[in-house]
C-alpha positions, 0 to 999 in steps of 0.5 A, spaced: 640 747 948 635 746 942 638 740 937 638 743 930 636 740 924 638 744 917 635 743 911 639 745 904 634 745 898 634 748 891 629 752 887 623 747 892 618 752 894 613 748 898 617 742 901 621 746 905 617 752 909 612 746 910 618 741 914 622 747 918 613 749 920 613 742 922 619 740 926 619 747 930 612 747 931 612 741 935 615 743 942 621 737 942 627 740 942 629 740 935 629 746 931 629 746 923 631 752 919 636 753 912 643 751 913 647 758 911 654 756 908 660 761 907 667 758 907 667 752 912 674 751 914 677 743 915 675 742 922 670 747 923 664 743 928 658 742 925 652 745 928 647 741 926 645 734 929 641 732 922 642 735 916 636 734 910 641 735 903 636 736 897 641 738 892 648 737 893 647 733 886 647 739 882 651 743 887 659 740 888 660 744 894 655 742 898 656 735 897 664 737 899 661 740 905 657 734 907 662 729 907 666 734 912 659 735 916 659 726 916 666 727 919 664 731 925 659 727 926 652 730 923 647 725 921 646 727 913 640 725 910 642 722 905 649 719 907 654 723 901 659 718 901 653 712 898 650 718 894 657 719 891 658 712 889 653 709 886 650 708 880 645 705 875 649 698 873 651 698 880 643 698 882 642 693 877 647 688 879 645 690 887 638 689 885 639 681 882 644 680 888 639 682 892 633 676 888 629 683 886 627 683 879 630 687 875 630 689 867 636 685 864 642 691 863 649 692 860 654 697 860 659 699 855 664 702 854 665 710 854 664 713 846 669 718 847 675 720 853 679 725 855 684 729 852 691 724 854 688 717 853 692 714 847 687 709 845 691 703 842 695 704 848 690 707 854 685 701 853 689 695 852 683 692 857 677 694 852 674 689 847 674 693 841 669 693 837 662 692 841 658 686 839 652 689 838 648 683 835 650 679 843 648 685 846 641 686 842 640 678 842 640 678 850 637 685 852 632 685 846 628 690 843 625 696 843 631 697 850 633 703 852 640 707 853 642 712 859 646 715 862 649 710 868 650 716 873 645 721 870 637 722 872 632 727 871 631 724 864 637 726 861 640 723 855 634 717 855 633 714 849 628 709 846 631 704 841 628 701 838 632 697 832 640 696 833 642 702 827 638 706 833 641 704 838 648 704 836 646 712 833 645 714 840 651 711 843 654 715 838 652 721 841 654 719 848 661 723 848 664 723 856 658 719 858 658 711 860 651 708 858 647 702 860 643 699 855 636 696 858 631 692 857 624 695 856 619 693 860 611 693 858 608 695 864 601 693 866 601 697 872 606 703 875 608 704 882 611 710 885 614 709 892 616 714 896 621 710 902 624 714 909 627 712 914 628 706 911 623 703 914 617 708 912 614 706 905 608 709 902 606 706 895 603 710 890 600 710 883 603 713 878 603 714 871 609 717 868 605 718 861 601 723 865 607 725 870 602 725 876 601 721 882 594 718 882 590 717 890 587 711 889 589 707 895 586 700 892 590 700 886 595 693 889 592 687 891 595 685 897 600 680 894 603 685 890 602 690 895 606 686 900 612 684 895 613 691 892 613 694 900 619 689 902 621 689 895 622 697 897 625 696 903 630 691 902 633 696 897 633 702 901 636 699 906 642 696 902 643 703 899 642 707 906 638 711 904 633 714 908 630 719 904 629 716 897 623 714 891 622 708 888 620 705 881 616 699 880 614 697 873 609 691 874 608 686 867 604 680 869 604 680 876 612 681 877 614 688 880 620 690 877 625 695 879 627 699 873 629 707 878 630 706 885 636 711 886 633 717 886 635 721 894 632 727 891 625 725 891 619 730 889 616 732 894 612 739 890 605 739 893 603 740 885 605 733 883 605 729 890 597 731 891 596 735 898 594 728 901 601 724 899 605 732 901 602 732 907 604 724 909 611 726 906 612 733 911 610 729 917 614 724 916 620 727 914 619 731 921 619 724 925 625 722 922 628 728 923 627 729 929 628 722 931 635 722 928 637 728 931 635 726 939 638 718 937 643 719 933 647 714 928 654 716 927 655 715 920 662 715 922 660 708 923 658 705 918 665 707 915 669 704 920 672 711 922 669 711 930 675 708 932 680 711 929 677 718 931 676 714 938 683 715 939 685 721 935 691 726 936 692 732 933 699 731 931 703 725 929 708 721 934 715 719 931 714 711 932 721 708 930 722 714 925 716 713 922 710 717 923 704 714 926 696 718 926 691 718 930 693 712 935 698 714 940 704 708 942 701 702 939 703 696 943 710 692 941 711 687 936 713 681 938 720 678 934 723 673 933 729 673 937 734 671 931 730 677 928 730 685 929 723 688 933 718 689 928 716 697 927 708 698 927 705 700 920 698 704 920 693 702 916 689 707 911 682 705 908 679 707 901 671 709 899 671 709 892 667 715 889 662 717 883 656 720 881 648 719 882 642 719 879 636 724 881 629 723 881 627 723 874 619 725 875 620 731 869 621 727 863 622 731 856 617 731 851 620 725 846 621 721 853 614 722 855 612 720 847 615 714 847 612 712 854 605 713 851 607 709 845 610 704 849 608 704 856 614 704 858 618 709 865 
């Protein structure tokens, strides 16, 4: 029986049809077709060996499915739980963990909450007010605002004094914000990563939004640092199908968006020489991954308490004990009583994403012409 590979997408009309084409034309074994989704019950196995999710950002349900999906043992491009969790001050402080240059960032406390927060008594933990001249002072102006969990140039803005800044944080509402340092850029890169090892480097110019092919436009020492750069970061994030960002100021490739697991991948904006690389290689990871699995139950340390799995609990000492059978005894003191088994339990913790911010809006795409800045 053939591996399948299911693809979920949204409004995409050139990628899709293009990847199923490649996957299925090349007599390997593995089919690729649409995922068709009803009601999935909990423990419903998944049918897919790989599933390349394209959406999930913008439709929780599937993001829902997908973690099921992960449990069952599907590989899933891009890992939902990482996608679940990470966010763009996060991003920044992985990034300088990791001695990778990035813009100078700092996150403020939300504007406004949700109904039930008493503020003089829910956020007794919050420095009020905000120090605007310190946070000015070490980010600099022109900086800009965003959303720390939003994408595709939504809620951006450029400040470039403090009563702008300050305005706009005003109108932030619900929304946690990081301001950011402005970056001069003298050249822009756009990187497109898969399988984290993969990474075609591209110029690009976001005041144009579009992809330049000019194979030449790095010299080999930035070339270099921008690749492994890339890859050390897609590697700490897990993502095997992901796009880059690099704003270069006097040499110095800076990572300023790197979250993006939705990356363009339209014929119109790639060009049809970078499509076509992206369409193969997309189908060689697919493939690879379906034929040479790598359960992602691993990576979080669930394996082993699936190993052992049971599908009701075994009363140990009046309590029950999930998934592991009779655990050995626990040696006592003897002036002691037997010591019961305890079960373990682990946490993921969770938020939202970034998406892919190549349709910038028109007062951003202004600003980036003024300023030189993505």
């Amino acid at each position: 029986m053939a591996l399948k590979v299911g693809l979920i997408v949204g409004r995409e009309w050139s990628f899709p049809p293009a990847f199923i084409e490649e996957v299925n034309r090349r007599n390997e074994g593995v089919t690729a077709e649409f995922v068709q989704l009803g009601a999935p019950r909990m423990d419903d196995p998944s049918e897919y060996a790989v599933i390349i999710d394209r959406i999930s950002h913008e439709v929780p349900f599937y993001r829902t499915y997908l973690k099921q999906a992960v449990i069952q043992g599907c590989t899933v491009v891009n890992n939902p739980f990482m996608w679940t969790a990470d966010d763009k001050f996060f991003g920044a402080a992985l990034a300088t963990r990791l001695g990778i240059a990035h813009p100078k960032t700092i996150v403020l406390p939300n504007k406004e909450y949700i109904p039930g927060i008493v503020h003089d008594e829910s956020l007794r933990n919050l420095k009020y007010p905000l120090d605007w001249e310190a946070i000015v002072e070490y980010i600099g102006l022109p900086c800009i605002l965003k959303d720390a969990h939003g994408g595709g140039w939504k809620d951006v803005y450029v400040c470039r004094t403090m009563r702008e800044l300050i305005d706009n944080y005003d109108t932030s509402g619900l929304l946690t914000m990081i301001v950011q340092e402005f970056i001069h850029w003298d050249h822009f890169i756009r990187c497109i990563c898969l399988g984290q090892d993969e990474i075609l480097p591209i110029k690009y110019d976001p005041r144009e939004r579009k992809y330049h092919v000019e194979h030449a436009h790095m010299g080999e020492e930035l070339g270099r640092r921008v690749v492994d750069d890339s890859r050390k970061l897609v590697r700490a994030l897990g993502y095997d199908m992901n796009s880059m960002e690099w704003a270069v100021r006097d040499g110095v490739p800076y990572a300023i968006d790197f979250m993006n697991p939705a990356p363009d991948m339209d014929i119109y904006s790639l060009t049809p020489h970078y499509f076509d690389w992206v369409v193969k290689h997309m189908a060689d990871m697919a493939i690879d991954l379906a034929k040479n699995p790598r359960p992602q139950v691993r990576e979080l340390k669930w394996e082993d308490l699936f190993a052992g799995s049971r599908h009701s609990a075994e009363m140990v000492g009046g309590a029950a004990v999930l998934g592991s059978g009779s655990p050995p005894p626990v040696e006592a003191p003897a002036e002691a009583p037997a010591a019961q088994p305890v079960a373990g339990s682990g946490s993921v913790s969770t938020s939202r994403s970034a998406a892919d911010p190549g349709d910038a809006p028109d007062r951003i795409v202004r600003a980036e012409a003024e300023e030189g800045h993505a």
